[in-house]
C-alpha positions in Angstrom: 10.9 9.5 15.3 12.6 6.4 15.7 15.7 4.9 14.4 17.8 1.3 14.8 19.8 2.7 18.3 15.8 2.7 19.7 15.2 -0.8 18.9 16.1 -4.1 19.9 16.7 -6.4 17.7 16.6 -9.6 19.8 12.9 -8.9 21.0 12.3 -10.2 17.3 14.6 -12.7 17.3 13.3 -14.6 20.1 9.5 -14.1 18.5 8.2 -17.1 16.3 7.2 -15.1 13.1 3.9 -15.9 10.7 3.9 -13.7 7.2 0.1 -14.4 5.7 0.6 -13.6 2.4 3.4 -13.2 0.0 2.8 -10.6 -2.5 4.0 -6.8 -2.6 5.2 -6.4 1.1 4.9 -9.8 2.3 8.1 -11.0 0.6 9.5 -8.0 1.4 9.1 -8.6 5.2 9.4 -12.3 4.9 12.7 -12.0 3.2 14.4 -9.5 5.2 12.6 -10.6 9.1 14.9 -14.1 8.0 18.1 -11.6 6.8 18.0 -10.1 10.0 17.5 -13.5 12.2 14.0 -13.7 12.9 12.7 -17.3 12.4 10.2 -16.8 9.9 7.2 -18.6 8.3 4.9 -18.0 5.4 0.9 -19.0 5.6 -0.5 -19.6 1.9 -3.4 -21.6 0.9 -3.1 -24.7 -1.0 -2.9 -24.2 -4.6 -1.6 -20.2 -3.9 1.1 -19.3 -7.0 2.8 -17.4 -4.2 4.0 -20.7 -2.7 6.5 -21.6 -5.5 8.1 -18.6 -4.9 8.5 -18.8 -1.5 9.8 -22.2 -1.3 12.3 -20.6 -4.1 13.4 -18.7 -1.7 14.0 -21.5 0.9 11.5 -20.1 3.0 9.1 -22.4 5.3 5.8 -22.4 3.8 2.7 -23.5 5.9 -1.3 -23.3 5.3 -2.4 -20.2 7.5 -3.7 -22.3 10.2 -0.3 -24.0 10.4 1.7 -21.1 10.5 -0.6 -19.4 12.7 -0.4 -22.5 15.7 3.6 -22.6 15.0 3.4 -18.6 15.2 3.8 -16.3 18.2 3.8 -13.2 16.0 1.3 -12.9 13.1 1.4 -10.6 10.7 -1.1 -10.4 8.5 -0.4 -9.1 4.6 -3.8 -10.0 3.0 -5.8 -8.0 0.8 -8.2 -6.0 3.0 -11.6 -7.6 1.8 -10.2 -10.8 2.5 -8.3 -10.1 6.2 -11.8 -10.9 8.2 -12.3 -14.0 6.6 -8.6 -15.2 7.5 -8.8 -14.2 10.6 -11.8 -15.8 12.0 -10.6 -19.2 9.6 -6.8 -19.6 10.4 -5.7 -16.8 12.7 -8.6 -16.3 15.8 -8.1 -19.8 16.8 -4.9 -19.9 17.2 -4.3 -16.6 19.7 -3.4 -17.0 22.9 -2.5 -14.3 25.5 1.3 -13.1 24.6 0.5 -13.3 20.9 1.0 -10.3 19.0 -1.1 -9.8 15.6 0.3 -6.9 13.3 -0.5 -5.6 10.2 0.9 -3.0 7.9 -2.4 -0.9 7.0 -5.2 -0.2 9.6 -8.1 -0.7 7.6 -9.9 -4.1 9.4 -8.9 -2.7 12.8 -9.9 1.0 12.2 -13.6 -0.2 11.3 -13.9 -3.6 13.5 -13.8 -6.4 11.0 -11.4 -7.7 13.4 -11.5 -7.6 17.3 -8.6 -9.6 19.0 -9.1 -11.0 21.9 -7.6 -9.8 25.4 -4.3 -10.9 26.4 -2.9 -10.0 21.8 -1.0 -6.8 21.5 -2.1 -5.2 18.2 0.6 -3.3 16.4 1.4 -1.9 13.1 4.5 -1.6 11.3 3.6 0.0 7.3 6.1 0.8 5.5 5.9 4.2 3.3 7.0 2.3 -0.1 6.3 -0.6 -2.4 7.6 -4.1 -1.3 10.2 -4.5 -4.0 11.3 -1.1 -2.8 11.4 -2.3 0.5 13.4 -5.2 -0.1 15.7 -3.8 -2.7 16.7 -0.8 0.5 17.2 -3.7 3.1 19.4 -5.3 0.8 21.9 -2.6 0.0 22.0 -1.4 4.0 19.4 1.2 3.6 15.4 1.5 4.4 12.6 3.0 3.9 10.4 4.8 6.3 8.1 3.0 8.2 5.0 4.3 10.3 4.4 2.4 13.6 1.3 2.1 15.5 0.2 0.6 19.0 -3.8 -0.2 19.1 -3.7 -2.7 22.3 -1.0 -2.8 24.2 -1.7 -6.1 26.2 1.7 -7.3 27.5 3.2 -3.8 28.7 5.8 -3.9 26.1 3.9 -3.7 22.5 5.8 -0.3 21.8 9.4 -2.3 22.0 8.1 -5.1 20.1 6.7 -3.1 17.4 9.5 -0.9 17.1 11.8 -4.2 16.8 10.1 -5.5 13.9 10.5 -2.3 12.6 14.3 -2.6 12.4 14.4 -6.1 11.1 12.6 -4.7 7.8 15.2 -1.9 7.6 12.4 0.7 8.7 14.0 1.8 11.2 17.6 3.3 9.3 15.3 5.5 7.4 13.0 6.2 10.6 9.8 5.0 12.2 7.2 7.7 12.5 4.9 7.5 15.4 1.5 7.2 14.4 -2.3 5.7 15.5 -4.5 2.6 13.8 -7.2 5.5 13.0 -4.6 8.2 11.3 -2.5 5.8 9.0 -6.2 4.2 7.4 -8.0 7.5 7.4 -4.9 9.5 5.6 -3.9 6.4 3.5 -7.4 5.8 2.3 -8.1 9.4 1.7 -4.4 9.7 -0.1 -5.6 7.1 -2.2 -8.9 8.3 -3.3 -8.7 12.1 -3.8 -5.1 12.7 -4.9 -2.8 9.6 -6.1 -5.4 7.0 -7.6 -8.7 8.9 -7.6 -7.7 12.2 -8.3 -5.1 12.2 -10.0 -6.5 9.0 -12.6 -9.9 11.6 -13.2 -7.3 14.6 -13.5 -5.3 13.1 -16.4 -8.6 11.8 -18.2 -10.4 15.1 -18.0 -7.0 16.9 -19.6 -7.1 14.1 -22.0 -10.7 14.5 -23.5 -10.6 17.9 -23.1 -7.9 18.4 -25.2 -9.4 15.0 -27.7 -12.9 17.2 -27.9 -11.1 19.9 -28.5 -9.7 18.6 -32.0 -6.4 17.5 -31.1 -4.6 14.1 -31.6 -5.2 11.8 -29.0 -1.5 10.9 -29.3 -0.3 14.4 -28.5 -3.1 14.6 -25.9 -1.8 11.5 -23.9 1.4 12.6 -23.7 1.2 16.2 -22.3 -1.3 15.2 -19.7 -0.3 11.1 -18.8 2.9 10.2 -20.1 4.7 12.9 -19.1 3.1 13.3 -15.7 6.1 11.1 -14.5 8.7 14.0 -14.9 6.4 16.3 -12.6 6.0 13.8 -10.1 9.8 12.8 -10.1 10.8 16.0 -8.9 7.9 16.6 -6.6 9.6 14.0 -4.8 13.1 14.9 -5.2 12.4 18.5 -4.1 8.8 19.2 -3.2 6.2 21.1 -5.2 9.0 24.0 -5.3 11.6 21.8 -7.9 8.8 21.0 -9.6 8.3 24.6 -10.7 12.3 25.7 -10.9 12.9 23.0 -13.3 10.2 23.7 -15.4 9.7 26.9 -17.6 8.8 30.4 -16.1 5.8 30.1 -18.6 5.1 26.6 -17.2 5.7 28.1 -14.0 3.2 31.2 -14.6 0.4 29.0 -15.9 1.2 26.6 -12.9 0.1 29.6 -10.7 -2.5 31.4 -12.9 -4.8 28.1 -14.1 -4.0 25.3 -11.4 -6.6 27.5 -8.9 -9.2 27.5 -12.2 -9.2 24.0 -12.2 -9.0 22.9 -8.6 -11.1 25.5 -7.0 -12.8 25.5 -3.3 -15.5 23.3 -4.7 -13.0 20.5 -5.5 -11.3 21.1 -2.3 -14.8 20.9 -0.2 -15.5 17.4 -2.1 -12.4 16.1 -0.6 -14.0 16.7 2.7 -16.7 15.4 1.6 -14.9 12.6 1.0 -12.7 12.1 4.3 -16.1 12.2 6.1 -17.2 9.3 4.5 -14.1 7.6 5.3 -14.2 8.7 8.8 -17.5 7.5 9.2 -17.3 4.4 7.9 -19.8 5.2 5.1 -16.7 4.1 2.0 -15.6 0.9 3.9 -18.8 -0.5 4.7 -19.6 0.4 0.4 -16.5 -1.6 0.0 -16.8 -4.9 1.9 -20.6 -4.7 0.9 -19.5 -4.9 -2.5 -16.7 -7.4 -2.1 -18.9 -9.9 -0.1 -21.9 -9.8 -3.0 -18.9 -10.3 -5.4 -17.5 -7.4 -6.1 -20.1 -6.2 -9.2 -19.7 -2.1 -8.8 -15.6 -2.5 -8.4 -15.6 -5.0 -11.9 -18.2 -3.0 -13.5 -15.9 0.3 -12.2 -12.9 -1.0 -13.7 -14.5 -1.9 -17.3 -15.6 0.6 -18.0 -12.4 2.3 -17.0 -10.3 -0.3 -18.9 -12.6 0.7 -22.3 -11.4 4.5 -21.9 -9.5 5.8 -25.1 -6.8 7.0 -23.0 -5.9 3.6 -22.5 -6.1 2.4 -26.2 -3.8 5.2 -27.3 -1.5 4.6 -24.7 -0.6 0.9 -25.1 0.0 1.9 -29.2 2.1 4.6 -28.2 4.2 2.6 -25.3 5.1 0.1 -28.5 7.2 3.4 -29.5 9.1 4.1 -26.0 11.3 1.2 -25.7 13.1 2.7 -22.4 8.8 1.9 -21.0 8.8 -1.4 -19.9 6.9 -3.1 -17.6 8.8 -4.5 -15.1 5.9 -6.9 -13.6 5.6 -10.8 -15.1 2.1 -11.3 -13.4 0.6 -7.8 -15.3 -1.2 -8.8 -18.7 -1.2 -5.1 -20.4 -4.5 -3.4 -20.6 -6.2 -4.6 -17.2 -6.4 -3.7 -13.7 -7.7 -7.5 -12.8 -4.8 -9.5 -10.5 
């Protein structure tokens, strides 16, 4: 582990700093890398919404290719499909050897979208939380964990670099786990897929039907297995799986143990397997970009038909009810996944 008496600071500081992007994590780096005295600049495109709101915040705001020849230290906070495309446009040609490229998820390094050249360090710095979450923890003295990776270590001294961008987030007054390129994308991507998004979205829609098919109003349906999902997780996080079960009922607690192994058997556990080797291999990001670059028609025709699931119908009639559920997000039209 590593903490803020591990890092220095003025390695940072004396680094001209490039953000690409300024969504989710890229304000919440830009923002705090210029709280903590790094000299900062944002690369949008032309046109980008983001830019308004980065000027808002007095920060200097360049085209990629502008901030990228002004930059020493690029870190790129692109969507994944669209990282390659950046790099070989705005961000290859301006490297030279002492620059340092980071990123905050593995993806386009893990699978060799993008090479740097010799002479770049390549570093990660990901923290373990949203970016308003971040932000908000930088702000009021804390952090949040961050995990910290060295894939090419060019200049001798990528580890203290990395490590110093890591306190200037606030990562670093949480702690900075030690990780590799390969295990953050292979543990994030299967995280993703076969518990928080994949398995637990098919999870609650399974309960949900079963329950519909069953006879039983979709309104009572949705809330024992979506809406009040929330309270399980809550406590999972406060206390592990254990304070999940001693603050619910022993009957809860009994049927936690008795049908949670009928439902997710070995079989279930094997297709997860399955499904980390075809991360590992390469086999689910090479569906991906192959997808992306043809336009994306299996991920929009994915997340229609997802989007036309009665889950979702009863749910946005039955958030009307709840005014204490609000979203908290301007940009998010209710009802869609689309961005």
């Amino acid at each position: 582990m590593f903490y803020d008496d591990d890092a220095d600071l003025s390695l940072i500081q004396n680094r001209h700093v490039a953000v690409l992007g300024y969504g989710s994590q890229g304000h919440a780096h830009a923002l705090s890398l210029r709280d903590s005295g790094v000299d900062v600049r944002i690369g949008l495109p032309e046109g980008s919404k983001s830019r308004a709101k980065a000027e808002a915040e007095g920060l200097k705001v360049l085209t990629p290719a502008e901030a990228c020849e002004e930059a020493d230290l690029i870190m790129i906070l692109a969507p994944d499909q669209v990282q390659r495309n950046l790099y070989k446009e705005a961000v290859e040609p301006n490297l030279v050897p002492g620059d340092a490229l980071f990123f905050s998820h593995g993806f386009n390094i893990r699978f060799d979208y993008i090479t740097a050249p010799e002479g770049v360090d390549v570093c990660m710095v990901a923290p373990k939380g949203p970016g308003h979450l971040v932000r908000r923890e930088y702000v009021d003295g804390r952090g949040v964990p961050v995990l910290v990776a060295v894939e090419h270590d060019e200049s001798g001294s990528a580890w203290d670099l990395a490590k110093s961008y890591a306190k200037a987030i606030g990562g670093l007054r949480a702690g900075g786990i030690r990780t590799t390129f390969t295990e953050e994308t292979e543990t994030d991507l299967f995280g993703e897929q076969a518990v928080l998004c994949g398995g637990t979205s098919q999870l609650v829609q399974y309960g949900f039907e079963t329950l519909v098919e069953a006879g039983y109003q979709p309104e009572v349906a949705y809330f024992e297995c979506l809406h009040e999902l929330k309270l399980i997780v809550d406590l999972m996080v406060e206390g592990g799986i254990a304070k999940q079960r001693w603050s619910c009922s022993d009957t809860a607690e009994y049927g936690d143990y008795v049908s949670g192994p009928r439902v997710i058997t070995p079989d279930v556990k094997q297709h997860m397997v399955d499904v980390l080797a075809d991360i590992q291999n390469g086999s689910f990001a090479k569906r991906f970009i192959d997808d992306q670059d043809a336009g994306a028609p299996e991920f929009k025709a994915f997340r229609e038909k997802s989007e036309q699931a009665p889950i979702e119908a009863t749910g946005r009639e039955l958030r009307k009810l709840m005014a204490w559920v609000k979203s908290h997000d301007s940009d998010y039209v209710e009802g869609t996944a689309a961005r």
